[in-house]
SELUMVO-240192 format. One record per residue (C-alpha): residue number from 0; residue in one letter; x, y, z. Coordinates in Angstrom, 1 decimal. Layout:
<pos = NUM, code = a, east = X, north = Y, up = Z>;
...
***
This chain:
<pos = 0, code = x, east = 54.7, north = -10.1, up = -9.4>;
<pos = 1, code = x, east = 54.1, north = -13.9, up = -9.8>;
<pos = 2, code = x, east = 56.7, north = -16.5, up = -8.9>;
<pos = 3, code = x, east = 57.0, north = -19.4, up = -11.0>;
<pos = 4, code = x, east = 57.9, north = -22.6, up = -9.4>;
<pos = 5, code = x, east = 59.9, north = -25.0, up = -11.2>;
<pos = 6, code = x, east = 58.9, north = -27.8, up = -8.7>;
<pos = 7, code = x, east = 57.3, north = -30.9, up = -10.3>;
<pos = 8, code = x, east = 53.5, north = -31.6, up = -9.2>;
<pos = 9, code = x, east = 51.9, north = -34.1, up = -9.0>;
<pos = 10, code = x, east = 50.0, north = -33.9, up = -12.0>;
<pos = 11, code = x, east = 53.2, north = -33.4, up = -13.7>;
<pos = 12, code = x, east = 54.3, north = -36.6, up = -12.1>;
<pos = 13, code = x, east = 51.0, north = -38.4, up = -13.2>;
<pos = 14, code = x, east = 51.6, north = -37.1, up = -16.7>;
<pos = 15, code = x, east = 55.4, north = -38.3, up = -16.8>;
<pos = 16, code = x, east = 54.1, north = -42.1, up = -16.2>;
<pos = 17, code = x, east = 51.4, north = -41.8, up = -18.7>;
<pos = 18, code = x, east = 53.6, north = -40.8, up = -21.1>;
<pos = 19, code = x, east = 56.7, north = -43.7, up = -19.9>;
<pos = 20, code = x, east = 53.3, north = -46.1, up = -20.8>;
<pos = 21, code = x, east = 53.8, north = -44.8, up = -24.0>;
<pos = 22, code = x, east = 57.4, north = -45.7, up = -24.4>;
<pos = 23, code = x, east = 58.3, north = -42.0, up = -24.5>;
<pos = 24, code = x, east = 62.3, north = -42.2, up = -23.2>;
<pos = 25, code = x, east = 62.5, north = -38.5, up = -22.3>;
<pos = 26, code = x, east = 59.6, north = -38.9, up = -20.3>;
<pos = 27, code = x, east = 61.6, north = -41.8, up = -17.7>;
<pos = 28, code = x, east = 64.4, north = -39.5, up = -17.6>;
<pos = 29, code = x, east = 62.3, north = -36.3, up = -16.6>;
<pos = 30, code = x, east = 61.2, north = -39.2, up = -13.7>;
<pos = 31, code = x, east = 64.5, north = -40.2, up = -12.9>;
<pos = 32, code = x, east = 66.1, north = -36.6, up = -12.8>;
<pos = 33, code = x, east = 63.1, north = -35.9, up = -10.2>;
<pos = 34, code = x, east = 62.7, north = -38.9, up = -8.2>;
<pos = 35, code = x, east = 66.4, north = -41.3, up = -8.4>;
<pos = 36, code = x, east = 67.8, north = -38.7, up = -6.0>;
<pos = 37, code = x, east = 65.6, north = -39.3, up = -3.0>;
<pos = 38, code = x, east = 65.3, north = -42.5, up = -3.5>;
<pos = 39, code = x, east = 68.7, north = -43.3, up = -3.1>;
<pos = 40, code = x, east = 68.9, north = -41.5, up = -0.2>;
<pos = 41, code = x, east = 66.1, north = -43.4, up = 1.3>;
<pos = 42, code = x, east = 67.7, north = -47.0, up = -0.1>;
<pos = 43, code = x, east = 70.9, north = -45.4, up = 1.5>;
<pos = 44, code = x, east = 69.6, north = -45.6, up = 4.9>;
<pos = 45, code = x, east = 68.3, north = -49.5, up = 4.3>;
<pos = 46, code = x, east = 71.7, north = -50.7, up = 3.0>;
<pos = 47, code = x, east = 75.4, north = -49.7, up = 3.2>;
<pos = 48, code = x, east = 76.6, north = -51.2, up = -0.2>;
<pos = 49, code = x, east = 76.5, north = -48.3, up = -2.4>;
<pos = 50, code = x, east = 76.4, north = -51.4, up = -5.7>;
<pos = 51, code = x, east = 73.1, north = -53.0, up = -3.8>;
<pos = 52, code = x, east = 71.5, north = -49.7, up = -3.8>;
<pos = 53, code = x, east = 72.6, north = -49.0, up = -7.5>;
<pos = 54, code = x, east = 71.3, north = -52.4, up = -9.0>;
<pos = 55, code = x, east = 67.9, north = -51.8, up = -6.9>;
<pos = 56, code = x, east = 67.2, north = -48.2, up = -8.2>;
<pos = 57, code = x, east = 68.0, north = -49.3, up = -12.2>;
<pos = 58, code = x, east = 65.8, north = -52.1, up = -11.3>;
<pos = 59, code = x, east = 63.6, north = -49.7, up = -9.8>;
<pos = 60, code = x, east = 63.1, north = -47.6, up = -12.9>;
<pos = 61, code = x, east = 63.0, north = -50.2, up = -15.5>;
<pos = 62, code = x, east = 60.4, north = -51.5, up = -13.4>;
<pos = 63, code = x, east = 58.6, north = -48.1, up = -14.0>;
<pos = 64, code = x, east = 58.9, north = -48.2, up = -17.5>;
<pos = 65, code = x, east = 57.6, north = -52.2, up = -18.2>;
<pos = 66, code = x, east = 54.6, north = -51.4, up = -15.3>;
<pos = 67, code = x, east = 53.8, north = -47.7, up = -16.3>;
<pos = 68, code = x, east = 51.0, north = -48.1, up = -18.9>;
<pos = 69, code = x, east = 49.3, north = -50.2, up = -16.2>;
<pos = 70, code = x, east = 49.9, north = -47.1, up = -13.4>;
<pos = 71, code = x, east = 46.3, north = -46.1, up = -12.3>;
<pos = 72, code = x, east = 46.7, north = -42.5, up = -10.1>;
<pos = 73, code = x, east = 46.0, north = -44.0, up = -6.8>;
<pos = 74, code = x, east = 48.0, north = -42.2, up = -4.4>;
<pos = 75, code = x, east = 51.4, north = -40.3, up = -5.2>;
<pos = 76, code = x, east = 53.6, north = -41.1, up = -8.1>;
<pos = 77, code = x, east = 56.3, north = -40.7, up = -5.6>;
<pos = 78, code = x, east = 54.9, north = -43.3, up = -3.0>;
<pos = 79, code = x, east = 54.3, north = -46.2, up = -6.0>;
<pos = 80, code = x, east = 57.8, north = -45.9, up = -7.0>;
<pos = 81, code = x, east = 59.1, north = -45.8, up = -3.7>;
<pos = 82, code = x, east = 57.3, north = -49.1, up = -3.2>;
<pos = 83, code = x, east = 58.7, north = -50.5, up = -6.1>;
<pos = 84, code = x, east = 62.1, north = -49.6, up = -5.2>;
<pos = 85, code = x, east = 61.9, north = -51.1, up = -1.7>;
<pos = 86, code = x, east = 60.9, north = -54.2, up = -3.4>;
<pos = 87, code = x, east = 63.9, north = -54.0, up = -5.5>;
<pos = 88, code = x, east = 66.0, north = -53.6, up = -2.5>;
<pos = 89, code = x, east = 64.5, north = -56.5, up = -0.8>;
<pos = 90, code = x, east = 64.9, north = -58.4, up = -3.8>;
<pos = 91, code = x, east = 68.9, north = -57.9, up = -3.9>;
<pos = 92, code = x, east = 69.3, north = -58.1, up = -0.4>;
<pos = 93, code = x, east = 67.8, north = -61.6, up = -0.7>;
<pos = 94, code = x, east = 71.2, north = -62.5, up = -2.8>;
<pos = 95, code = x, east = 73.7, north = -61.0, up = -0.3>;
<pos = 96, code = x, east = 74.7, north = -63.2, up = 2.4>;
<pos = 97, code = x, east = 73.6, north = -61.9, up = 6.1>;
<pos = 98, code = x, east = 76.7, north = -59.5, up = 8.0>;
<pos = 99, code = x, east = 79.5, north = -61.2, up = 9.6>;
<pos = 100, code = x, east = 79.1, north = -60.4, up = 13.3>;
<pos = 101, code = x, east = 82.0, north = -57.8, up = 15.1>;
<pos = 102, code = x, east = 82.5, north = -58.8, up = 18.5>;
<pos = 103, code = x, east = 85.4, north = -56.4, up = 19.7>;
<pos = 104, code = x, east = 84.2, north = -52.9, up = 18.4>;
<pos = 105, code = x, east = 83.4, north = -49.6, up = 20.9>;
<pos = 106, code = x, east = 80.3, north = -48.9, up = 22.5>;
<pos = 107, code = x, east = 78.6, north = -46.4, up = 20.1>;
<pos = 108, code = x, east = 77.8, north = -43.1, up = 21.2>;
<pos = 109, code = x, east = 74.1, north = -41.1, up = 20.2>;
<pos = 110, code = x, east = 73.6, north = -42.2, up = 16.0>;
<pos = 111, code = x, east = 70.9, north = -40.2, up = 14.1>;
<pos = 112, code = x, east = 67.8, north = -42.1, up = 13.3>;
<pos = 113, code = x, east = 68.5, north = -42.2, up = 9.5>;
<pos = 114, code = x, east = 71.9, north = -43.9, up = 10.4>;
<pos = 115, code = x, east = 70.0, north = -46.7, up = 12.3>;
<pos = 116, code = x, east = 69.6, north = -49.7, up = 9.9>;
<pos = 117, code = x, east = 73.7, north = -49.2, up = 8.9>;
<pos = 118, code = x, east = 74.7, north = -49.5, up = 13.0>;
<pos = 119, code = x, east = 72.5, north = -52.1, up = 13.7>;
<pos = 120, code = x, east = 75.1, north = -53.9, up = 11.4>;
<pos = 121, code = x, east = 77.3, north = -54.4, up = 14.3>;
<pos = 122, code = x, east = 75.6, north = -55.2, up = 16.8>;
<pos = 123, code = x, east = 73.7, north = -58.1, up = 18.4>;
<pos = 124, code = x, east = 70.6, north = -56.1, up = 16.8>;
<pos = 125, code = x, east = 72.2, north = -56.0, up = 13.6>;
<pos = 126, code = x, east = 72.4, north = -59.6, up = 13.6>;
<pos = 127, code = x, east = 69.3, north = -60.3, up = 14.9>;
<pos = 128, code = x, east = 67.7, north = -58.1, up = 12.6>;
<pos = 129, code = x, east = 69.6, north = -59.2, up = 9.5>;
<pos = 130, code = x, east = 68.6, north = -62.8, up = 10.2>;
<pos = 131, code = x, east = 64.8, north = -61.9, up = 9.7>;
<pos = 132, code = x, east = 63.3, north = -62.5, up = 6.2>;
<pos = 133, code = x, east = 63.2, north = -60.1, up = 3.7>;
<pos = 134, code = x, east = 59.4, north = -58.6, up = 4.3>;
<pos = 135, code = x, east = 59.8, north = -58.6, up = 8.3>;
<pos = 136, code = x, east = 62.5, north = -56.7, up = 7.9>;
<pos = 137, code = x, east = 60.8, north = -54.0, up = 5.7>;
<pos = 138, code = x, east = 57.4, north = -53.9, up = 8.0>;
<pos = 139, code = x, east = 60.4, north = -53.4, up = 10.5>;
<pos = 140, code = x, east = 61.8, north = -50.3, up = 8.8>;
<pos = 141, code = x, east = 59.0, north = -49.3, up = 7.9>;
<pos = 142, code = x, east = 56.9, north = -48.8, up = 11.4>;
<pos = 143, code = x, east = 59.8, north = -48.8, up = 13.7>;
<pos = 144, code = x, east = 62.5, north = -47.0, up = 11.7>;
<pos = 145, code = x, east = 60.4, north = -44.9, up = 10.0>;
<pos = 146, code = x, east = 57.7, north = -43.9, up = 12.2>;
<pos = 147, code = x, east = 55.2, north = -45.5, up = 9.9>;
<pos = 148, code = x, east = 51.9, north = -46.2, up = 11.1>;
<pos = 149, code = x, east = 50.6, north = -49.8, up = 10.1>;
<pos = 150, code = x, east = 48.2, north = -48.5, up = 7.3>;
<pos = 151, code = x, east = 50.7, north = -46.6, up = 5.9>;
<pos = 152, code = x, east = 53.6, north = -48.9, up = 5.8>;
<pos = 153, code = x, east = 50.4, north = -51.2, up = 4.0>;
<pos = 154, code = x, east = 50.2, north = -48.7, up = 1.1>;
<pos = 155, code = x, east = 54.1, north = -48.4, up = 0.9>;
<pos = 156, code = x, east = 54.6, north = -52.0, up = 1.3>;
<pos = 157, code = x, east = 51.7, north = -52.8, up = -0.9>;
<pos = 158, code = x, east = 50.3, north = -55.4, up = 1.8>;
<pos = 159, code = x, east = 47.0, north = -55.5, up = 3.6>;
<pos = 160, code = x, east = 47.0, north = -53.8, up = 7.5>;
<pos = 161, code = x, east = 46.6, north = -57.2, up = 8.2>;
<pos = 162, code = x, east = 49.4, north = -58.8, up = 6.7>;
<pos = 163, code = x, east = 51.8, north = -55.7, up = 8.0>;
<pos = 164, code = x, east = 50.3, north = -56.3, up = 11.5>;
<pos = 165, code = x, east = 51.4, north = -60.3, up = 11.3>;
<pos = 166, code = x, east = 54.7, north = -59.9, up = 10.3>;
<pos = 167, code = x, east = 55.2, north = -56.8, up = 12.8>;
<pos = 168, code = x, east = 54.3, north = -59.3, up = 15.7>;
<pos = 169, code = x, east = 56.2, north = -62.0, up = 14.1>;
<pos = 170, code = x, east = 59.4, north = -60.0, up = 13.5>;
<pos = 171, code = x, east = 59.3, north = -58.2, up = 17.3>;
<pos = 172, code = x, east = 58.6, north = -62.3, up = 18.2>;
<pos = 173, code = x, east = 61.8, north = -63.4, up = 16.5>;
<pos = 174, code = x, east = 64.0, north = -60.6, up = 17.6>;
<pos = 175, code = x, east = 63.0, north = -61.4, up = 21.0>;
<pos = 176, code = x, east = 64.1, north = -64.8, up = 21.1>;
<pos = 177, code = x, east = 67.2, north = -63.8, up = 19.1>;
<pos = 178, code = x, east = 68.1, north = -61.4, up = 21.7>;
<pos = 179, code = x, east = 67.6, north = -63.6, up = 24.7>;
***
C-alpha cells in the first residue's frame, strides 16, 4: 500500500512562485493557503498588535507576487518569504511609536521562549530593546530569540555575516548602556 502525502514540497513551492511570475492568481493563493499561517505565527511572536502583523503579511504576499518572476531557487521558498515578511514587519514597526513603559506591574513568573519579544514589552528590557533600530532589533531576534546562528540569521535577514555580526555587537552595546 502506498501513502500519498498531501504535504507541499519544495519543488511544489518552487513551481507556485514560477507560476505567481506569471501573474497566475490561483497560484498566490495555493502560497498563501500553505505559508500565511506560519508566518503569522512567527510575526506573532515579534509583535503583539494583531493589525501590525496583518498589514506586514498582505505586504508580505504582494510583495511575492510584484518580486516572484525575479525569484531564482536559492534556498527554500519558505525562508525567502519569511525574509520578506520580517522586512515587512520591520517596515510597520518603523511607523508605530515605541511602548509606553509600566512601572507598577508583578514580577513575571517562567514565560515560554516564543512569548519573549511580547514580555519584554514591560520591562526595562522591553524598553531597552524597543528603543533599538529597526535591523538591531531583528539581528536581535534573530540570534538571541531564535537561536539563530550568525550565518543563518544572514540568509534570513538577507545581510552579509558581516553586517549581522556589527549590528549584534552594536545592539548587545546599546542594551548595555540602556540597562545600566
Amino acid at each position: 500500500m502506498t501513502l500519498v502525502s498531501d504535504a507541499p514540497t519544495e519543488t511544489d513551492d518552487v513551481e507556485l512562485v514560477r507560476l505567481v511570475g506569471t501573474g497566475d492568481r490561483d497560484a498566490l493563493v495555493a502560497l498563501y493557503s500553505r505559508h500565511a499561517g506560519w508566518l503569522t505565527l512567527r510575526l506573532s511572536r515579534r509583535c503583539g498588535d494583531p493589525d501590525t502583523i496583518d498589514t506586514a503579511l498582505q505586504d508580505t504576499f504582494l510583495a511575492v507576487w510584484k518580486q516572484a518572476s525575479g525569484y531564482r531557487p536559492t534556498g527554500e521558498v519558505g525562508a525567502w518569504m519569511w525574509t520578506i515578511a520580517l522586512r515587512r514587519l520591520i517596515d510597520q514597526m518603523r511607523k508605530r511609536p515605541p511602548p509606553e513603559p509600566i512601572d507598577d506591574i508583578e514580577p513575571m513568573g517562567a514565560v515560554i521562549a516564543d512569548e519573549v519579544p511580547l514580555a519584554l514589552g514591560h520591562t526595562d528590557m522591553g524598553t531597552a530593546f524597543a528603543s533599538l533600530e529597526p535591523q538591531l532589533q531583528a539581528v536581535m531576534a534573530a540570534t538571541a530569540l531564535d537561536g539563530l546562528t550568525n550565518s543563518d540569521a544572514a540568509a534570513l535577514l538577507g545581510v552579509p555575516v558581516g553586517t549581522v555580526k556589527s549590528r549584534l555587537s552594536r545592539a548587545r552595546a546599546l542594551l548595555r548602556e540602556a540597562l545600566q
